[in-house]
C-alpha positions in Angstrom: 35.5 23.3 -96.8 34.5 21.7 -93.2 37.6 22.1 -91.3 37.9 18.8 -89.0 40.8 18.8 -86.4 40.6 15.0 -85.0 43.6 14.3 -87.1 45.6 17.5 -86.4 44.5 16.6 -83.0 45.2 12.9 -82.8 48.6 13.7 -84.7 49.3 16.3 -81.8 49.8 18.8 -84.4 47.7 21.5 -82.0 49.2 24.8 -82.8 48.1 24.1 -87.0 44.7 22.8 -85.5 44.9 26.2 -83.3 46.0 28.4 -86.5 43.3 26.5 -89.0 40.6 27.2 -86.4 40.9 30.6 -85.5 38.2 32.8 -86.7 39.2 36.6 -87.4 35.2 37.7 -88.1 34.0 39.1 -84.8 37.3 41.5 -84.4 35.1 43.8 -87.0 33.2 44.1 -83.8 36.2 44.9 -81.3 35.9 41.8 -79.7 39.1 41.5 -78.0 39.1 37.8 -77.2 40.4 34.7 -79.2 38.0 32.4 -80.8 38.4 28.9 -82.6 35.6 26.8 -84.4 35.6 23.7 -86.5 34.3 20.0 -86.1 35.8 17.1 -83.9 34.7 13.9 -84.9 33.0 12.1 -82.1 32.3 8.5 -84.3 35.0 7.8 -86.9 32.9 4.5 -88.3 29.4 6.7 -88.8 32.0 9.6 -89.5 30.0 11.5 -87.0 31.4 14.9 -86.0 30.4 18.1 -83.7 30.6 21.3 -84.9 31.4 23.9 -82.2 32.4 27.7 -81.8 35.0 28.3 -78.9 35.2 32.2 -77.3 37.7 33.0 -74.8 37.0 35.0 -72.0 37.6 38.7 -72.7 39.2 39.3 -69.1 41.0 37.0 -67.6 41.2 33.9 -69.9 43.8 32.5 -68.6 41.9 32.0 -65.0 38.0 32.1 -66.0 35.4 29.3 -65.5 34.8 27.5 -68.8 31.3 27.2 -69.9 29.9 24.3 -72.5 26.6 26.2 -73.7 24.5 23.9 -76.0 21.1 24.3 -77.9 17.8 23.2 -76.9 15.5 22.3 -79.6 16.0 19.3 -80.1 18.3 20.5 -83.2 19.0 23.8 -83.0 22.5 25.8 -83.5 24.0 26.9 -80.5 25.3 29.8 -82.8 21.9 30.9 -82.1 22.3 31.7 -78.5 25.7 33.4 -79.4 23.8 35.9 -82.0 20.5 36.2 -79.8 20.9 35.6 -76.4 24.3 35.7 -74.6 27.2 36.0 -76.9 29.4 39.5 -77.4 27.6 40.3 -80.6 24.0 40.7 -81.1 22.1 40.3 -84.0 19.0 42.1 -84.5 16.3 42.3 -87.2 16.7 43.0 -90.6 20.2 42.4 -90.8 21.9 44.3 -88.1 25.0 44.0 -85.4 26.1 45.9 -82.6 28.4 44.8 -79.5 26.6 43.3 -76.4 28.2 44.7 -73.3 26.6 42.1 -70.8 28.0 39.3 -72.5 28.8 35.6 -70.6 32.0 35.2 -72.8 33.2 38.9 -70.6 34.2 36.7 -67.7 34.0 33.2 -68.7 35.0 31.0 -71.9 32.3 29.7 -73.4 32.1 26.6 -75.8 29.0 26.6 -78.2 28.5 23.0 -78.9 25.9 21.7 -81.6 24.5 18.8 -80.3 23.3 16.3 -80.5 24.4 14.9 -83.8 21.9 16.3 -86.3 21.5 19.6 -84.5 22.8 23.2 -86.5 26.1 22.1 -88.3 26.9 18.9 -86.5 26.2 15.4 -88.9 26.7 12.0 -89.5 26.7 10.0 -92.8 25.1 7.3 -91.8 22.1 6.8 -89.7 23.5 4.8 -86.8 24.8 8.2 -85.9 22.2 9.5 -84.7 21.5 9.6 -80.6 18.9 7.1 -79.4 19.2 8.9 -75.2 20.7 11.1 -73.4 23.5 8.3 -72.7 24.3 8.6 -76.4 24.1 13.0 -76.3 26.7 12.6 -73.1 29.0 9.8 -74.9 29.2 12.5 -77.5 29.7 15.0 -75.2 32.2 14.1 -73.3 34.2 12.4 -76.5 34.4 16.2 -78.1 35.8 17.4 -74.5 38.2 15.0 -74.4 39.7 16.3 -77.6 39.2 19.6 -76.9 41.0 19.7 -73.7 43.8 18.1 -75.7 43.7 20.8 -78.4 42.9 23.4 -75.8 45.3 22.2 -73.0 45.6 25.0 -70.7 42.0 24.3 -69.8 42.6 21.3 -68.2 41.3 21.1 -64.3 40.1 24.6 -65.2 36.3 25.4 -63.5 33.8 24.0 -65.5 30.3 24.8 -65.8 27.4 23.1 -68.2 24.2 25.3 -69.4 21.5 26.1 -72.2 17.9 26.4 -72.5 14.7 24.4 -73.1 15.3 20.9 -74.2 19.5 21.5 -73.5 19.0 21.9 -70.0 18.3 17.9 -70.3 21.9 17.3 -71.7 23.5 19.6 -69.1 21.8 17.8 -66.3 22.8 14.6 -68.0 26.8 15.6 -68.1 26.8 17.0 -64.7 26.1 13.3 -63.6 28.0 11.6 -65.7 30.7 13.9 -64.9 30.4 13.9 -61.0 29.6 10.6 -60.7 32.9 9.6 -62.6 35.1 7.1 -61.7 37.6 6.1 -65.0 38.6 8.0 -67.4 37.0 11.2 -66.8 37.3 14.4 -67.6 40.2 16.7 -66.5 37.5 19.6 -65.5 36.9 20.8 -62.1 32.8 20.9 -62.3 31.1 23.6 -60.6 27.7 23.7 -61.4 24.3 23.3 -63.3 22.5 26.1 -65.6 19.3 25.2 -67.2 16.7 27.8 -68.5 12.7 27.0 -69.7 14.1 23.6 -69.1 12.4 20.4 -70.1 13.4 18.4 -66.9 9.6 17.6 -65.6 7.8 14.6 -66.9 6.6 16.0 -70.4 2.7 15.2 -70.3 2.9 17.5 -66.7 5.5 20.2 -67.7 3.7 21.0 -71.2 0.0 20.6 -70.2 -0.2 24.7 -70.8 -4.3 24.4 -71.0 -4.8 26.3 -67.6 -2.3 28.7 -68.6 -3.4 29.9 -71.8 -7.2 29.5 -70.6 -5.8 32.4 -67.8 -4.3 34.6 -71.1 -7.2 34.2 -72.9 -4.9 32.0 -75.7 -7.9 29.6 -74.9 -11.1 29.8 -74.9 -13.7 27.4 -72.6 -14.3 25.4 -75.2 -10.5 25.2 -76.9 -9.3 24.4 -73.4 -11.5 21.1 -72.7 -10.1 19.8 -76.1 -6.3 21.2 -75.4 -6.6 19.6 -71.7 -7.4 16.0 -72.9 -5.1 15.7 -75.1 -2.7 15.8 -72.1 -4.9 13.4 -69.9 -4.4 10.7 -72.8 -0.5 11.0 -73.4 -0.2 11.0 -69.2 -2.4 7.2 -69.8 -0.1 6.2 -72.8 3.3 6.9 -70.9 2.1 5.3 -67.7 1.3 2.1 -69.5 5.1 1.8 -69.7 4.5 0.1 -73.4 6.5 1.1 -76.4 3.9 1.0 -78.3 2.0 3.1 -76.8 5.1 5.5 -75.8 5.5 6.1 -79.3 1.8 6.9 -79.5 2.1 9.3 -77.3 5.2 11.4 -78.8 3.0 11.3 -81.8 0.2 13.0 -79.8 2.5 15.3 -77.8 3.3 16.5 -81.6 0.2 16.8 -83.0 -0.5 18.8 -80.0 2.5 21.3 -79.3 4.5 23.2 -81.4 3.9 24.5 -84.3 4.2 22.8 -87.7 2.1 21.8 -90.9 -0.6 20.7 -90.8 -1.3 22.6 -88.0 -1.3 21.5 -84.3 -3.6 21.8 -82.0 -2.0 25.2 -80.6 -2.1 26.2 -83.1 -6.2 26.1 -84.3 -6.9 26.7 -80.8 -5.0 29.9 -80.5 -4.3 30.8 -83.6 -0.7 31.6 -82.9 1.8 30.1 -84.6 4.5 30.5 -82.1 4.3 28.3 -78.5 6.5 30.6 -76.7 5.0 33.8 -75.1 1.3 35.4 -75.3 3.3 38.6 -76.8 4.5 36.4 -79.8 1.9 35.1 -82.6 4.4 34.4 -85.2 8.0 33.4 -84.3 10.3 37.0 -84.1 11.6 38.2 -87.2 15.0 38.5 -86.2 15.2 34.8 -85.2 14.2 33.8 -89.1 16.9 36.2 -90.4 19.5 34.6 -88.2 19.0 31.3 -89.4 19.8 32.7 -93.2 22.2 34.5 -91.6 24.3 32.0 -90.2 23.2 29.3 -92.6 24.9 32.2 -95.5 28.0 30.6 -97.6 30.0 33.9 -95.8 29.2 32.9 -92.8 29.6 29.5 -92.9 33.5 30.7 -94.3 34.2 32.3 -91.7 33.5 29.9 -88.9 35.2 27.0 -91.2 31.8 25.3 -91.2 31.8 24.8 -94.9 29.9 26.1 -97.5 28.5 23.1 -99.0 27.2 22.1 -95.5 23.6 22.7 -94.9 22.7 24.2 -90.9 20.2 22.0 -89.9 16.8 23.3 -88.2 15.0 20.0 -87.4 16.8 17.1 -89.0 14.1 14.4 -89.6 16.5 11.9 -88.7 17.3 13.3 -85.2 13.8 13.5 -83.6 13.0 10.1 -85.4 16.0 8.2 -83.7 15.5 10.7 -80.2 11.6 10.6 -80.7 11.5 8.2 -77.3 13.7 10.5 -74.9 10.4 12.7 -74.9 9.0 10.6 -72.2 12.0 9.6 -70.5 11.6 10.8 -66.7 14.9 12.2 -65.5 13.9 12.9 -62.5 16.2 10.4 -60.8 19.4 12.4 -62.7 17.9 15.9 -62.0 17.7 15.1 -58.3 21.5 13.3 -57.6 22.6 16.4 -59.8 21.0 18.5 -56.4 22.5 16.5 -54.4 26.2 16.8 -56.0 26.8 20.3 -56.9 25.2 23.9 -57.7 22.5 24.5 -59.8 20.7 27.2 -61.2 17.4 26.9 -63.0 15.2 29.5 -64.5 11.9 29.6 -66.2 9.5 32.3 -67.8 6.5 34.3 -66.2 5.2 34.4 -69.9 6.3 30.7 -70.6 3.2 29.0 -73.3 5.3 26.1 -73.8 6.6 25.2 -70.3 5.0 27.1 -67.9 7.0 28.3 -64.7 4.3 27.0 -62.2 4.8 23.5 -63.9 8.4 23.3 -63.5 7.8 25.4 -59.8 5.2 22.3 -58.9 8.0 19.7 -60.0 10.7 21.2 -58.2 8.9 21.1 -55.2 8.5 17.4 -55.6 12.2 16.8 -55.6 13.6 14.4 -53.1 17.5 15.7 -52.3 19.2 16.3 -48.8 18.1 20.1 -49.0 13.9 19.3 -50.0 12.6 20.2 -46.9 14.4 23.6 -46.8 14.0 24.7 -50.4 10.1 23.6 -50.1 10.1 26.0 -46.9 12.2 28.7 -48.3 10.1 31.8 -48.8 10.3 32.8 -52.8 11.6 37.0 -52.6 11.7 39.3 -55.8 15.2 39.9 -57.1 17.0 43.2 -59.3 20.3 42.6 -60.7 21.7 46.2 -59.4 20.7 49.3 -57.6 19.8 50.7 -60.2 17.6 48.5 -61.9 13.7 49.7 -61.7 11.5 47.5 -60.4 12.4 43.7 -59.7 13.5 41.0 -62.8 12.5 37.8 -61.1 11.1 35.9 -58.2 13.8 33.9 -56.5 13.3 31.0 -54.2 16.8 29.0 -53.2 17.9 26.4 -50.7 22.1 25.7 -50.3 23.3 24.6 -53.3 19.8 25.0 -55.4 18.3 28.6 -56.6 15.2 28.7 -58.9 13.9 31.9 -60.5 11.2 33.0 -62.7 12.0 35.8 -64.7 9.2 38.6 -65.0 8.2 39.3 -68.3 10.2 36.4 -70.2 8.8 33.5 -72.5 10.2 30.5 -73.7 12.4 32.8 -76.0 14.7 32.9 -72.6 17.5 35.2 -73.2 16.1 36.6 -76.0 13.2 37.9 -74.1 15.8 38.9 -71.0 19.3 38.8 -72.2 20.6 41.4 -69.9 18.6 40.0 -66.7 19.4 36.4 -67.9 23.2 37.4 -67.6 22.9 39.4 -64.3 21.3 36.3 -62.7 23.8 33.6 -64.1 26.6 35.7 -63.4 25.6 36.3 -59.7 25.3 32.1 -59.4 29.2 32.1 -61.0 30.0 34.3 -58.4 28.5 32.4 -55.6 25.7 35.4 -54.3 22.7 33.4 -55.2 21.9 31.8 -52.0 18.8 30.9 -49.6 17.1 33.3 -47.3 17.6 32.4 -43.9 14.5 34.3 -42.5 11.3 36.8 -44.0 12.7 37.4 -47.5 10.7 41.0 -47.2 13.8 43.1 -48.8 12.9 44.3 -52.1 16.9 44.5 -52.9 17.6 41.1 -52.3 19.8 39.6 -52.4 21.5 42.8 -51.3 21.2 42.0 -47.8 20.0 38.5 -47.6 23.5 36.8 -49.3 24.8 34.3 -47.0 28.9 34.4 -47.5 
């Protein structure tokens, strides 16, 4: 059965919610660190609850940052990152598991949060449920931390961080500001910073307009990329009409366009490829499909007191009907008082087909914050993670509070692609040696000898 701990919760019975919670599966790995999951009902009249998979840090828990990590998507598990990207076990195709050394959850407690509503295991039995903005994703948000901090007490005022990839890096932008710009009632979290990777944070029609891109990989050809191009050039004339009509026209397009689904989109008979995520990738990675049977298995779902009746939802109809209009929502506004507020890391990939790094590069660059002038003038350098790393893992351009890196090699698939590079860079933004070069960035070790203490 679903284990829900509002009521253990809101009937301060927190060492049974703590005992009911605890999941014993990833000792079989030696995974030395406690770890709770469950649901916390966000919406007691749509009986809408979050489902969500708590790891404490290996070393140091009772000191290390905390870390909300949620799925892009929209609709996606954040179990996903845990098995393929960052978490202390890694899952690999057909149906294997080893230990991940370079693992987030080593020096930081990380909550995997399925969100919004809709998204992996988290639901709602009635439609109303379901998030209409990012306003609604945050409410949701920040009513599951508010429990959790009560269940999980010793975290209060503890550091906090937000991250995740692709279309999540929209809900940790989103938090940050809510949560900085807080007045009453806010959370008891001391927030330190912004982690977005392949992040949809651009204008849409301008971050997924790929058409130059895949012309340049040969994805298009001339012909393909007239066709692909336009359809871009007519959502950008839909959105600016400011007309709901016409906004809705133009999420339509944008999915008849990207992605890949049936019937077909126009990727899709353009390039032939049935994954929008790196030129290396036709079909969507094997071990990604096993994972979803995987975790979406009645063991499984046991184990992490998800329920075996429940059903791990891929891409809930309901969700991107009710969220179909965030698509074209500009956040640039939140995205730059985030910058202007507190740290923040964002990443794309070299090999990006869905949002290329040079679009999100152009938009960053567009940015007005106290700190434009200098990151627009900072002189990009190519970063390793160690000494011992061959070759470099990333181009690195920062200003202050602000570092942006593309990471050599990677797709849209993030930390799949780079899980080990992904880690070294957000660690080294945890630890505060990310920072801006203050002359010629010419040193092939940076940030060795270019960290500003």
């Amino acid at each position: 059965d679903r284990l829900f701990l509002t009521p253990l919760i809101e009937a301060c019975n927190y060492s049974e919610a703590r005992s009911l919670s605890n999941v014993t599966y990833f000792k079989t790995f030696q995974i030395n660190a406690n770890v709770f999951s469950g649901y916390i009902t966000v919406n007691k009249t749509t009986n809408s609850s979050l489902f969500f998979l708590f790891m404490e840090a290996e070393d140091n828990p009772k000191s290390a940052p905390l870390m909300l990590w949620t799925p892009g998507g929209p609709g996606l598990s954040a179990l996903f990152s845990l098995f393929l990207q960052n978490g202390p076990v890694k899952f690999e195709y057909p149906l294997n598991f080893s230990r991940r050394e370079l693992t987030l959850q080593k020096n930081m407690s990380v909550i995997y949060l399925d969100v919004p509503v809709g998204a992996g295991f988290s639901f709602t039995m009635n439609e109303s449920g379901y998030a209409r903005d990012l306003q609604d994703v945050t409410r949701d948000i920040k009513l599951f931390l508010k429990q959790f901090l009560e269940l999980f007490n010793e975290y209060k005022g503890r550091d906090f961080y937000t991250g995740g990839d692709s279309y999540a890096a929209r809900y940790s932008v989103a938090l940050a500001k809510e949560m900085l710009s807080c007045e009453n009632d806010c959370l008891d979290l001391t927030f330190e910073g912004v982690i977005g990777g392949v992040g949809f944070l651009a204008p849409i029609a301008d971050l997924a307009d790929s058409s130059d891109f895949l012309l340049q990989t040969s994805m298009l050809d001339r012909e393909g990329y007239a066709i692909f191009k336009q359809q871009f050039v007519t959502m950008r004339y839909l959105i600016e009409t400011h007309n709901y009509t016409n906004y809705m026209l133009a999420v339509g397009l944008l999915f008849k366009t990207i992605f890949n689904s049936e019937p077909k989109t126009f990727f899709q008979n353009l390039t032939l490829y049935n994954s929008q995520a790196s030129p290396l990738y036709t079909e969507r990675p094997q071990s990604m499909i096993n994972c979803v049977g995987f975790v979406d298995s009645n063991y499984f779902k046991s184990a992490i007191h998800a329920g075996e009746n429940s059903s791990l939802q891929y891409a809930d109809p309901n969700l991107y009907y009710y969220f179909a209009l965030d698509w074209v929502v500009d956040i640039t506004k939140i995205v730059e008082y985030v910058l202007n507020n507190t740290r923040v890391l964002f990443y794309s990939g070299q090999l990006d087909t869905l949002f290329p790094a040079t679009n999100l590069q152009t938009y960053f660059k567009t940015l007005n914050w106290t700190h434009a002038s200098k990151y627009v003038n900072a002189s990009r350098f190519l970063w390793k993670p160690h000494e011992k790393y061959y070759g470099a893992a990333a181009y690195i351009q920062s200003a202050v509070n602000f570092t942006s890196a593309v990471l050599l090699g990677m797709g849209h698939y993030a930390g799949f692609d780079k899980p080990d590079e992904v880690y070294y860079l957000i660690t080294e933004f945890i630890n505060r040696k990310l920072s801006f070069c203050l002359d010629k960035c010419d040193d092939f070790y940076s940030p060795y000898n270019i960290r500003r203490e």
